[in-house]
C-alpha positions in Angstrom: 11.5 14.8 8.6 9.1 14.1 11.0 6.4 13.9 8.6 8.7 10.7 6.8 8.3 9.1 9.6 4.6 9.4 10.3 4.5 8.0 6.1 6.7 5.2 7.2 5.1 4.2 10.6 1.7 4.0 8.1 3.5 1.9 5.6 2.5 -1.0 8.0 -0.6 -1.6 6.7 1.2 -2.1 2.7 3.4 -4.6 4.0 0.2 -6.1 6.1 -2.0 -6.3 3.2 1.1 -8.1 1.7 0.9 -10.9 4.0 -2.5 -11.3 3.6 -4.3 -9.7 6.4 -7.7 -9.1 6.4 -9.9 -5.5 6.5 -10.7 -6.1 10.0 -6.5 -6.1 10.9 -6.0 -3.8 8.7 -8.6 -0.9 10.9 -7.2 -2.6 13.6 -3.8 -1.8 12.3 -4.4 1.8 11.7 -5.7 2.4 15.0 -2.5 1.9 16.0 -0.8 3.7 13.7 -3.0 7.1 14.4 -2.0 6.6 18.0 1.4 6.1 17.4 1.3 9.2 15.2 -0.9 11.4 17.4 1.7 10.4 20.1 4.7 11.9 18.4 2.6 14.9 17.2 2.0 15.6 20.7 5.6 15.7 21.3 6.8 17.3 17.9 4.0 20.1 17.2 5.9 20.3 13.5 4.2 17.5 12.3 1.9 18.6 10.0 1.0 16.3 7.1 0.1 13.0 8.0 -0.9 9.9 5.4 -4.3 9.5 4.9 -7.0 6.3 4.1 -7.8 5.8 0.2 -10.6 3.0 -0.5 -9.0 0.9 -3.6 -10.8 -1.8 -5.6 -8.4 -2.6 -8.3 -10.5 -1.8 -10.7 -12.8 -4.6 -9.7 -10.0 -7.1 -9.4 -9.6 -7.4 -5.9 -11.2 -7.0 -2.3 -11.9 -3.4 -1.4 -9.1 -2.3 0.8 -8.3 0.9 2.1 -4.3 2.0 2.5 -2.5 5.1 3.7 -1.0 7.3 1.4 1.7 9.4 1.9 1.6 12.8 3.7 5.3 13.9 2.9 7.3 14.0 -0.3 10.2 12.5 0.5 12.0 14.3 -2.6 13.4 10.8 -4.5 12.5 12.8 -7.5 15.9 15.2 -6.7 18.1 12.3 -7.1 19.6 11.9 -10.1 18.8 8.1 -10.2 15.1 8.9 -9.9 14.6 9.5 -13.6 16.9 6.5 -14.4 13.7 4.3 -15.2 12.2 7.3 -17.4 8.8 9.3 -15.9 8.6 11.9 -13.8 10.4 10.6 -10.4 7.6 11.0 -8.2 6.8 7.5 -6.2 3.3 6.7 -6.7 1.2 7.6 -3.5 3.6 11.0 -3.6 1.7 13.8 -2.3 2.7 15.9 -5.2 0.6 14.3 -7.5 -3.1 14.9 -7.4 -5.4 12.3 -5.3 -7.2 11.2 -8.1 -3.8 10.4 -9.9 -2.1 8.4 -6.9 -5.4 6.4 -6.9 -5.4 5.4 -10.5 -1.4 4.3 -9.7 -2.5 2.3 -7.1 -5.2 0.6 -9.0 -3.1 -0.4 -11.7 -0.1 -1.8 -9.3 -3.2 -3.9 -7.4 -4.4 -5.4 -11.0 -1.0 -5.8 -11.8 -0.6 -7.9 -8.7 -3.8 -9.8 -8.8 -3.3 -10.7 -12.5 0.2 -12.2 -11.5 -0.9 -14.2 -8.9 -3.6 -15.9 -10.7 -1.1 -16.5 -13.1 1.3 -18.4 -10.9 -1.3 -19.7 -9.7 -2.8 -21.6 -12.7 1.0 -22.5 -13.8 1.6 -23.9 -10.4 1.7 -27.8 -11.1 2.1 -28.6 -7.5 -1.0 -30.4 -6.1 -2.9 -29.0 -3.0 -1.8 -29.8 0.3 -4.6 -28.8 2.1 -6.5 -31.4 3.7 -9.7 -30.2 2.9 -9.8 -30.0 -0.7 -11.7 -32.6 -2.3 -10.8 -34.0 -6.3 -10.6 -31.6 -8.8 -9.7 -28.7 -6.6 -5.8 -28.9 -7.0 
C-alpha cells in the first residue's frame, strides 16, 4: 500500500510533462517527490520499492525526457475488467514487466502522442494568435 502511494506521489511528473513543463521542472519536480518519498519512508520503514527515472526519446520523436516508473504492481491485472480490452492486464510502466519492455511501451504511447498532435495541429484552421508570428507562420 505504501509503495502505491510513493508510485502515485511520482505520477506528478506524467501529468507535468502533460502540461508542458520543461526538463529543468521536471528535476525540479522530482526533487520534491524523493523528499516527499524519503519522508514517508522514514516514518513507514515498509516502503520498499519506490519508482524510478527512465530516459525516453520516443523513438526520436520527441524531446528526451526522463519519467518515473512504477515501483509497485498495483494488481489491475486481478480484476476481471483488466482483460476486457484483450492483452495481458498489466499497465504499461508495471513493475512486472521487464525494464526494457515498459520502455518500449512508453516509447510507442510518446510517438503515439507526438504524431497526434502534429496532426491536429496541421488540421487546425484557426489562425495564430500569437503576436509574434509574422505571415506564413499560421
Amino acid at each position: 500500500m505504501w509503495g502505491l502511494l510513493a508510485d502515485h506521489v511520482a505520477a506528478v511528473l506524467w501529468a507535468l510533462r502533460e502540461r508542458g513543463a520543461s526538463p529543468a521542472e521536471l528535476g525540479q519536480a522530482w526533487r520534491g517527490v524523493e523528499w516527499l518519498v524519503d519522508a514517508l519512508q522514514r516514518r513507514m520503514p515498509r516502503l520498499r520499492a519506490r519508482s524510478r527515472l527512465f530516459r525516453f526519446d520516443g523513438g526520436g520523436t520527441v524531446p528526451p525526457v526522463e519519467l518515473p516508473m512504477r515501483g509497485t504492481c498495483c494488481l489491475y491485472d486481478k480484476a476481471p475488467e483488466s482483460r476486457a480490452a484483450g492483452g495481458d492486464g498489466l499497465c504499461t510502466t508495471c513493475p512486472r514487466r521487464p525494464d526494457g519492455e515498459r520502455i518500449r511501451l512508453v516509447d510507442e504511447h510518446l510517438r503515439r502522442q507526438a504524431t497526434a498532435a502534429a496532426g491536429a495541429a496541421a488540421s487546425d484552421p484557426t489562425p495564430s494568435t500569437d503576436p509574434s508570428a509574422g505571415p506564413g507562420d499560421d
